[in-house]
C-alpha positions in Angstrom: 146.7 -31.9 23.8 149.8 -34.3 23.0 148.3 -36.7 25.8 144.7 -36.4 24.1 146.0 -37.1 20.8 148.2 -40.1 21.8 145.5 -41.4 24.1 142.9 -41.4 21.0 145.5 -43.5 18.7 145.9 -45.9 21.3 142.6 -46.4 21.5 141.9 -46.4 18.1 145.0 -49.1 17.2 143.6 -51.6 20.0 140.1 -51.3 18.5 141.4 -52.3 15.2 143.8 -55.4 16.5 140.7 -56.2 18.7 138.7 -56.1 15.5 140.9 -58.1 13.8 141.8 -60.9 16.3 137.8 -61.4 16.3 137.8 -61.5 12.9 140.4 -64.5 13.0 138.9 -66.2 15.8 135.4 -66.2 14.4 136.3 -67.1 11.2 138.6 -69.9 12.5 135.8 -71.7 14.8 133.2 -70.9 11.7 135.3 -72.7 10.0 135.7 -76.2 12.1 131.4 -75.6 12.7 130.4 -75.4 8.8 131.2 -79.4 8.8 128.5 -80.0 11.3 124.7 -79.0 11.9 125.7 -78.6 15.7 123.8 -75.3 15.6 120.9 -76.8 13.7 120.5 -79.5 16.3 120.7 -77.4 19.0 117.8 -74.9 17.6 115.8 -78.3 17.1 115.9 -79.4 20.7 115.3 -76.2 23.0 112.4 -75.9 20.4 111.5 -79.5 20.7 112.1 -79.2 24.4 109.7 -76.1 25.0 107.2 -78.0 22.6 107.2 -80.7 25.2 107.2 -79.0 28.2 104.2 -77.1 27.2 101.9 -79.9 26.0 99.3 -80.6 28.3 98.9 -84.1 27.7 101.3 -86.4 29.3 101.3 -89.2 25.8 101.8 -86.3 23.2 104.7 -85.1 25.8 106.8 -88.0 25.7 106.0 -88.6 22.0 107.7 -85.6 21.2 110.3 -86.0 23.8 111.3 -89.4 21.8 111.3 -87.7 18.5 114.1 -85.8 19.9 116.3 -89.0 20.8 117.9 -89.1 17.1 118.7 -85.8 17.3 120.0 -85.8 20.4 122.4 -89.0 19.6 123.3 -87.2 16.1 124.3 -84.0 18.4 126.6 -85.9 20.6 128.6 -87.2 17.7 129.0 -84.1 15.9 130.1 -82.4 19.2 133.2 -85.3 19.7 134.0 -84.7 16.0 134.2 -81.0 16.4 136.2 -81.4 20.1 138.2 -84.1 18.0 139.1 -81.8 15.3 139.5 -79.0 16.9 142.4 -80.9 19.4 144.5 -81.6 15.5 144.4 -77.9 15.6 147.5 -75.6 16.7 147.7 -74.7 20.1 148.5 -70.8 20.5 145.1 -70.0 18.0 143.0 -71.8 20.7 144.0 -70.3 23.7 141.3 -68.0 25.1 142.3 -65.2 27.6 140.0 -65.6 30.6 139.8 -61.7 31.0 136.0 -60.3 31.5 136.7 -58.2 28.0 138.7 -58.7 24.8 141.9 -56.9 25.1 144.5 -57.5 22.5 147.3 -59.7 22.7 145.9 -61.1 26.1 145.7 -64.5 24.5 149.8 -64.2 24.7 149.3 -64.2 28.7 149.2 -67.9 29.0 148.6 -68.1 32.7 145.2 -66.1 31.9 143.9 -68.4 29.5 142.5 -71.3 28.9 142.8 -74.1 26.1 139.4 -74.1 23.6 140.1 -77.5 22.5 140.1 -78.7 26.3 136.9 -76.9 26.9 135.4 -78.7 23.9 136.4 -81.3 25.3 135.0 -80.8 28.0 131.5 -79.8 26.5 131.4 -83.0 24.7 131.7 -85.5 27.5 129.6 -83.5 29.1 126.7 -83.3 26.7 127.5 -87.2 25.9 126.5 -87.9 29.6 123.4 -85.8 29.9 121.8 -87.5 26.8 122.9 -91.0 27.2 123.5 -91.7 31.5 120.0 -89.9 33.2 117.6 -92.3 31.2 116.3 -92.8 34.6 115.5 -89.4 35.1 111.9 -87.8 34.1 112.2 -86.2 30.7 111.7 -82.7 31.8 114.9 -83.0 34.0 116.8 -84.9 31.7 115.7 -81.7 28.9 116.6 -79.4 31.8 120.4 -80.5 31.9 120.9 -81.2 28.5 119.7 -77.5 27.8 122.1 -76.5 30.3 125.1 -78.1 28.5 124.1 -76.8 25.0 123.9 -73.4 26.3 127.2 -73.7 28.2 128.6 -74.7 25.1 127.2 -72.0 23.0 128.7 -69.7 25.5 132.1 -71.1 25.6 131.7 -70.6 21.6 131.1 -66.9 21.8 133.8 -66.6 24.7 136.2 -67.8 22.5 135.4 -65.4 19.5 134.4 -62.2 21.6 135.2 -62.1 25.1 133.3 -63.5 28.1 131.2 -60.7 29.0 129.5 -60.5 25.5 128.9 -64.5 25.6 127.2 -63.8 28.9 125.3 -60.7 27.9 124.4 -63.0 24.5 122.8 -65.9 26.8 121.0 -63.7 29.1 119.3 -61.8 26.1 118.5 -64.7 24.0 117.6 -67.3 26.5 117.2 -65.4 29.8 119.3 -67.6 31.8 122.9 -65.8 33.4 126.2 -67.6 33.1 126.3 -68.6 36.6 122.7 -70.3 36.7 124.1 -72.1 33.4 127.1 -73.4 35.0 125.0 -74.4 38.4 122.6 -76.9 36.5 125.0 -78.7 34.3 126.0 -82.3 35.1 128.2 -81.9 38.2 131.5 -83.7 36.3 130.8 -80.6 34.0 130.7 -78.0 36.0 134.1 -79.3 37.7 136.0 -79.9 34.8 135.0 -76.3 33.3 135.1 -74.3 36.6 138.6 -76.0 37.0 139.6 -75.1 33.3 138.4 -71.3 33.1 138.9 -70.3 36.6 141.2 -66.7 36.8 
């Protein structure tokens, strides 16, 4: 009974500290975000993008597509500002234990964690390149990887503030797309730098 009892504490004390760490680390990114629209933006252009990609005709396609451009240029600065910011931060809130699930104190491990401001950093060149070097592309591909690089982003967002396995079980139900076919059809200098940064 002694073994049940102290079992159920532990439990019950790592639930709270995991409670409260998230509480922190949501509070502390919702904190750098509320300067920005970033989320706005990004709920204007998969919208926008689906628009497109479902119009039939090929004029009102691209007419759409180029109402996006602004938005897609405002995004891009608001994402260096916020990976700009976020680097003036302090170092131990930002580290991000690479673990599948949140388990307290595992931010303290620092060889099994990774740096949030590098991965915003990350993100940001990343999303810079997709909207402003594949010009040449068609628009639907060019949509395609720029999609890819928000949702990665959004994803590296709720990593930080839950745990990986949420942020991937988020993606998949809100936009039906895993991790791993995220991470796959990002620029290629993306998917290096952030493979190289989160790898266990």
């Amino acid at each position: 009974m002694d073994i049940i009892f102290i079992t159920a504490v532990a439990v019950a004390f790592a639930w709270v500290l995991r409670a409260r760490e998230q509480r922190q680390r949501i509070g502390l990114l919702a904190g750098y975000l509320s300067r920005y629209q970033i989320e706005k933006h990004m709920e204007t252009l998969t919208d926008g993008y689906l628009r497109a990609l479902g119009e039939a005709d090929p004029q009102r396609r691209e007419q759409i597509f180029q109402l996006l451009r602004s938005t897609e240029q405002d995004l891009c600065g608001q994402v260096a500002r916020l990976a700009a910011d976020f680097e003036r931060g302090e170092k131990e809130p930002a580290r991000v234990s690479k673990l599948p699930i949140h388990l307290p104190f595992a931010t303290r491990l620092h060889a099994a964690t990774f740096d949030m401001r590098q991965a915003l950093a990350v993100h940001a060149a990343g999303i810079r390149a997709a909207v402003t070097d594949q010009d040449a592309l068609p628009a639907s591909e060019r949509a395609f990887t720029v999609s890819a690089e928000l949702f990665l982003l959004q994803h590296t967002c709720h990593w930080f503030c839950k745990s990986r396995f949420i942020a991937s079980a988020r993606m998949l139900a809100r936009h039906k797309t895993s991790y791993e076919q995220v991470v796959a059809a990002v620029l290629p200098g993306t998917r290096s730098a952030y493979s190289a940064l989160v790898r266990a």
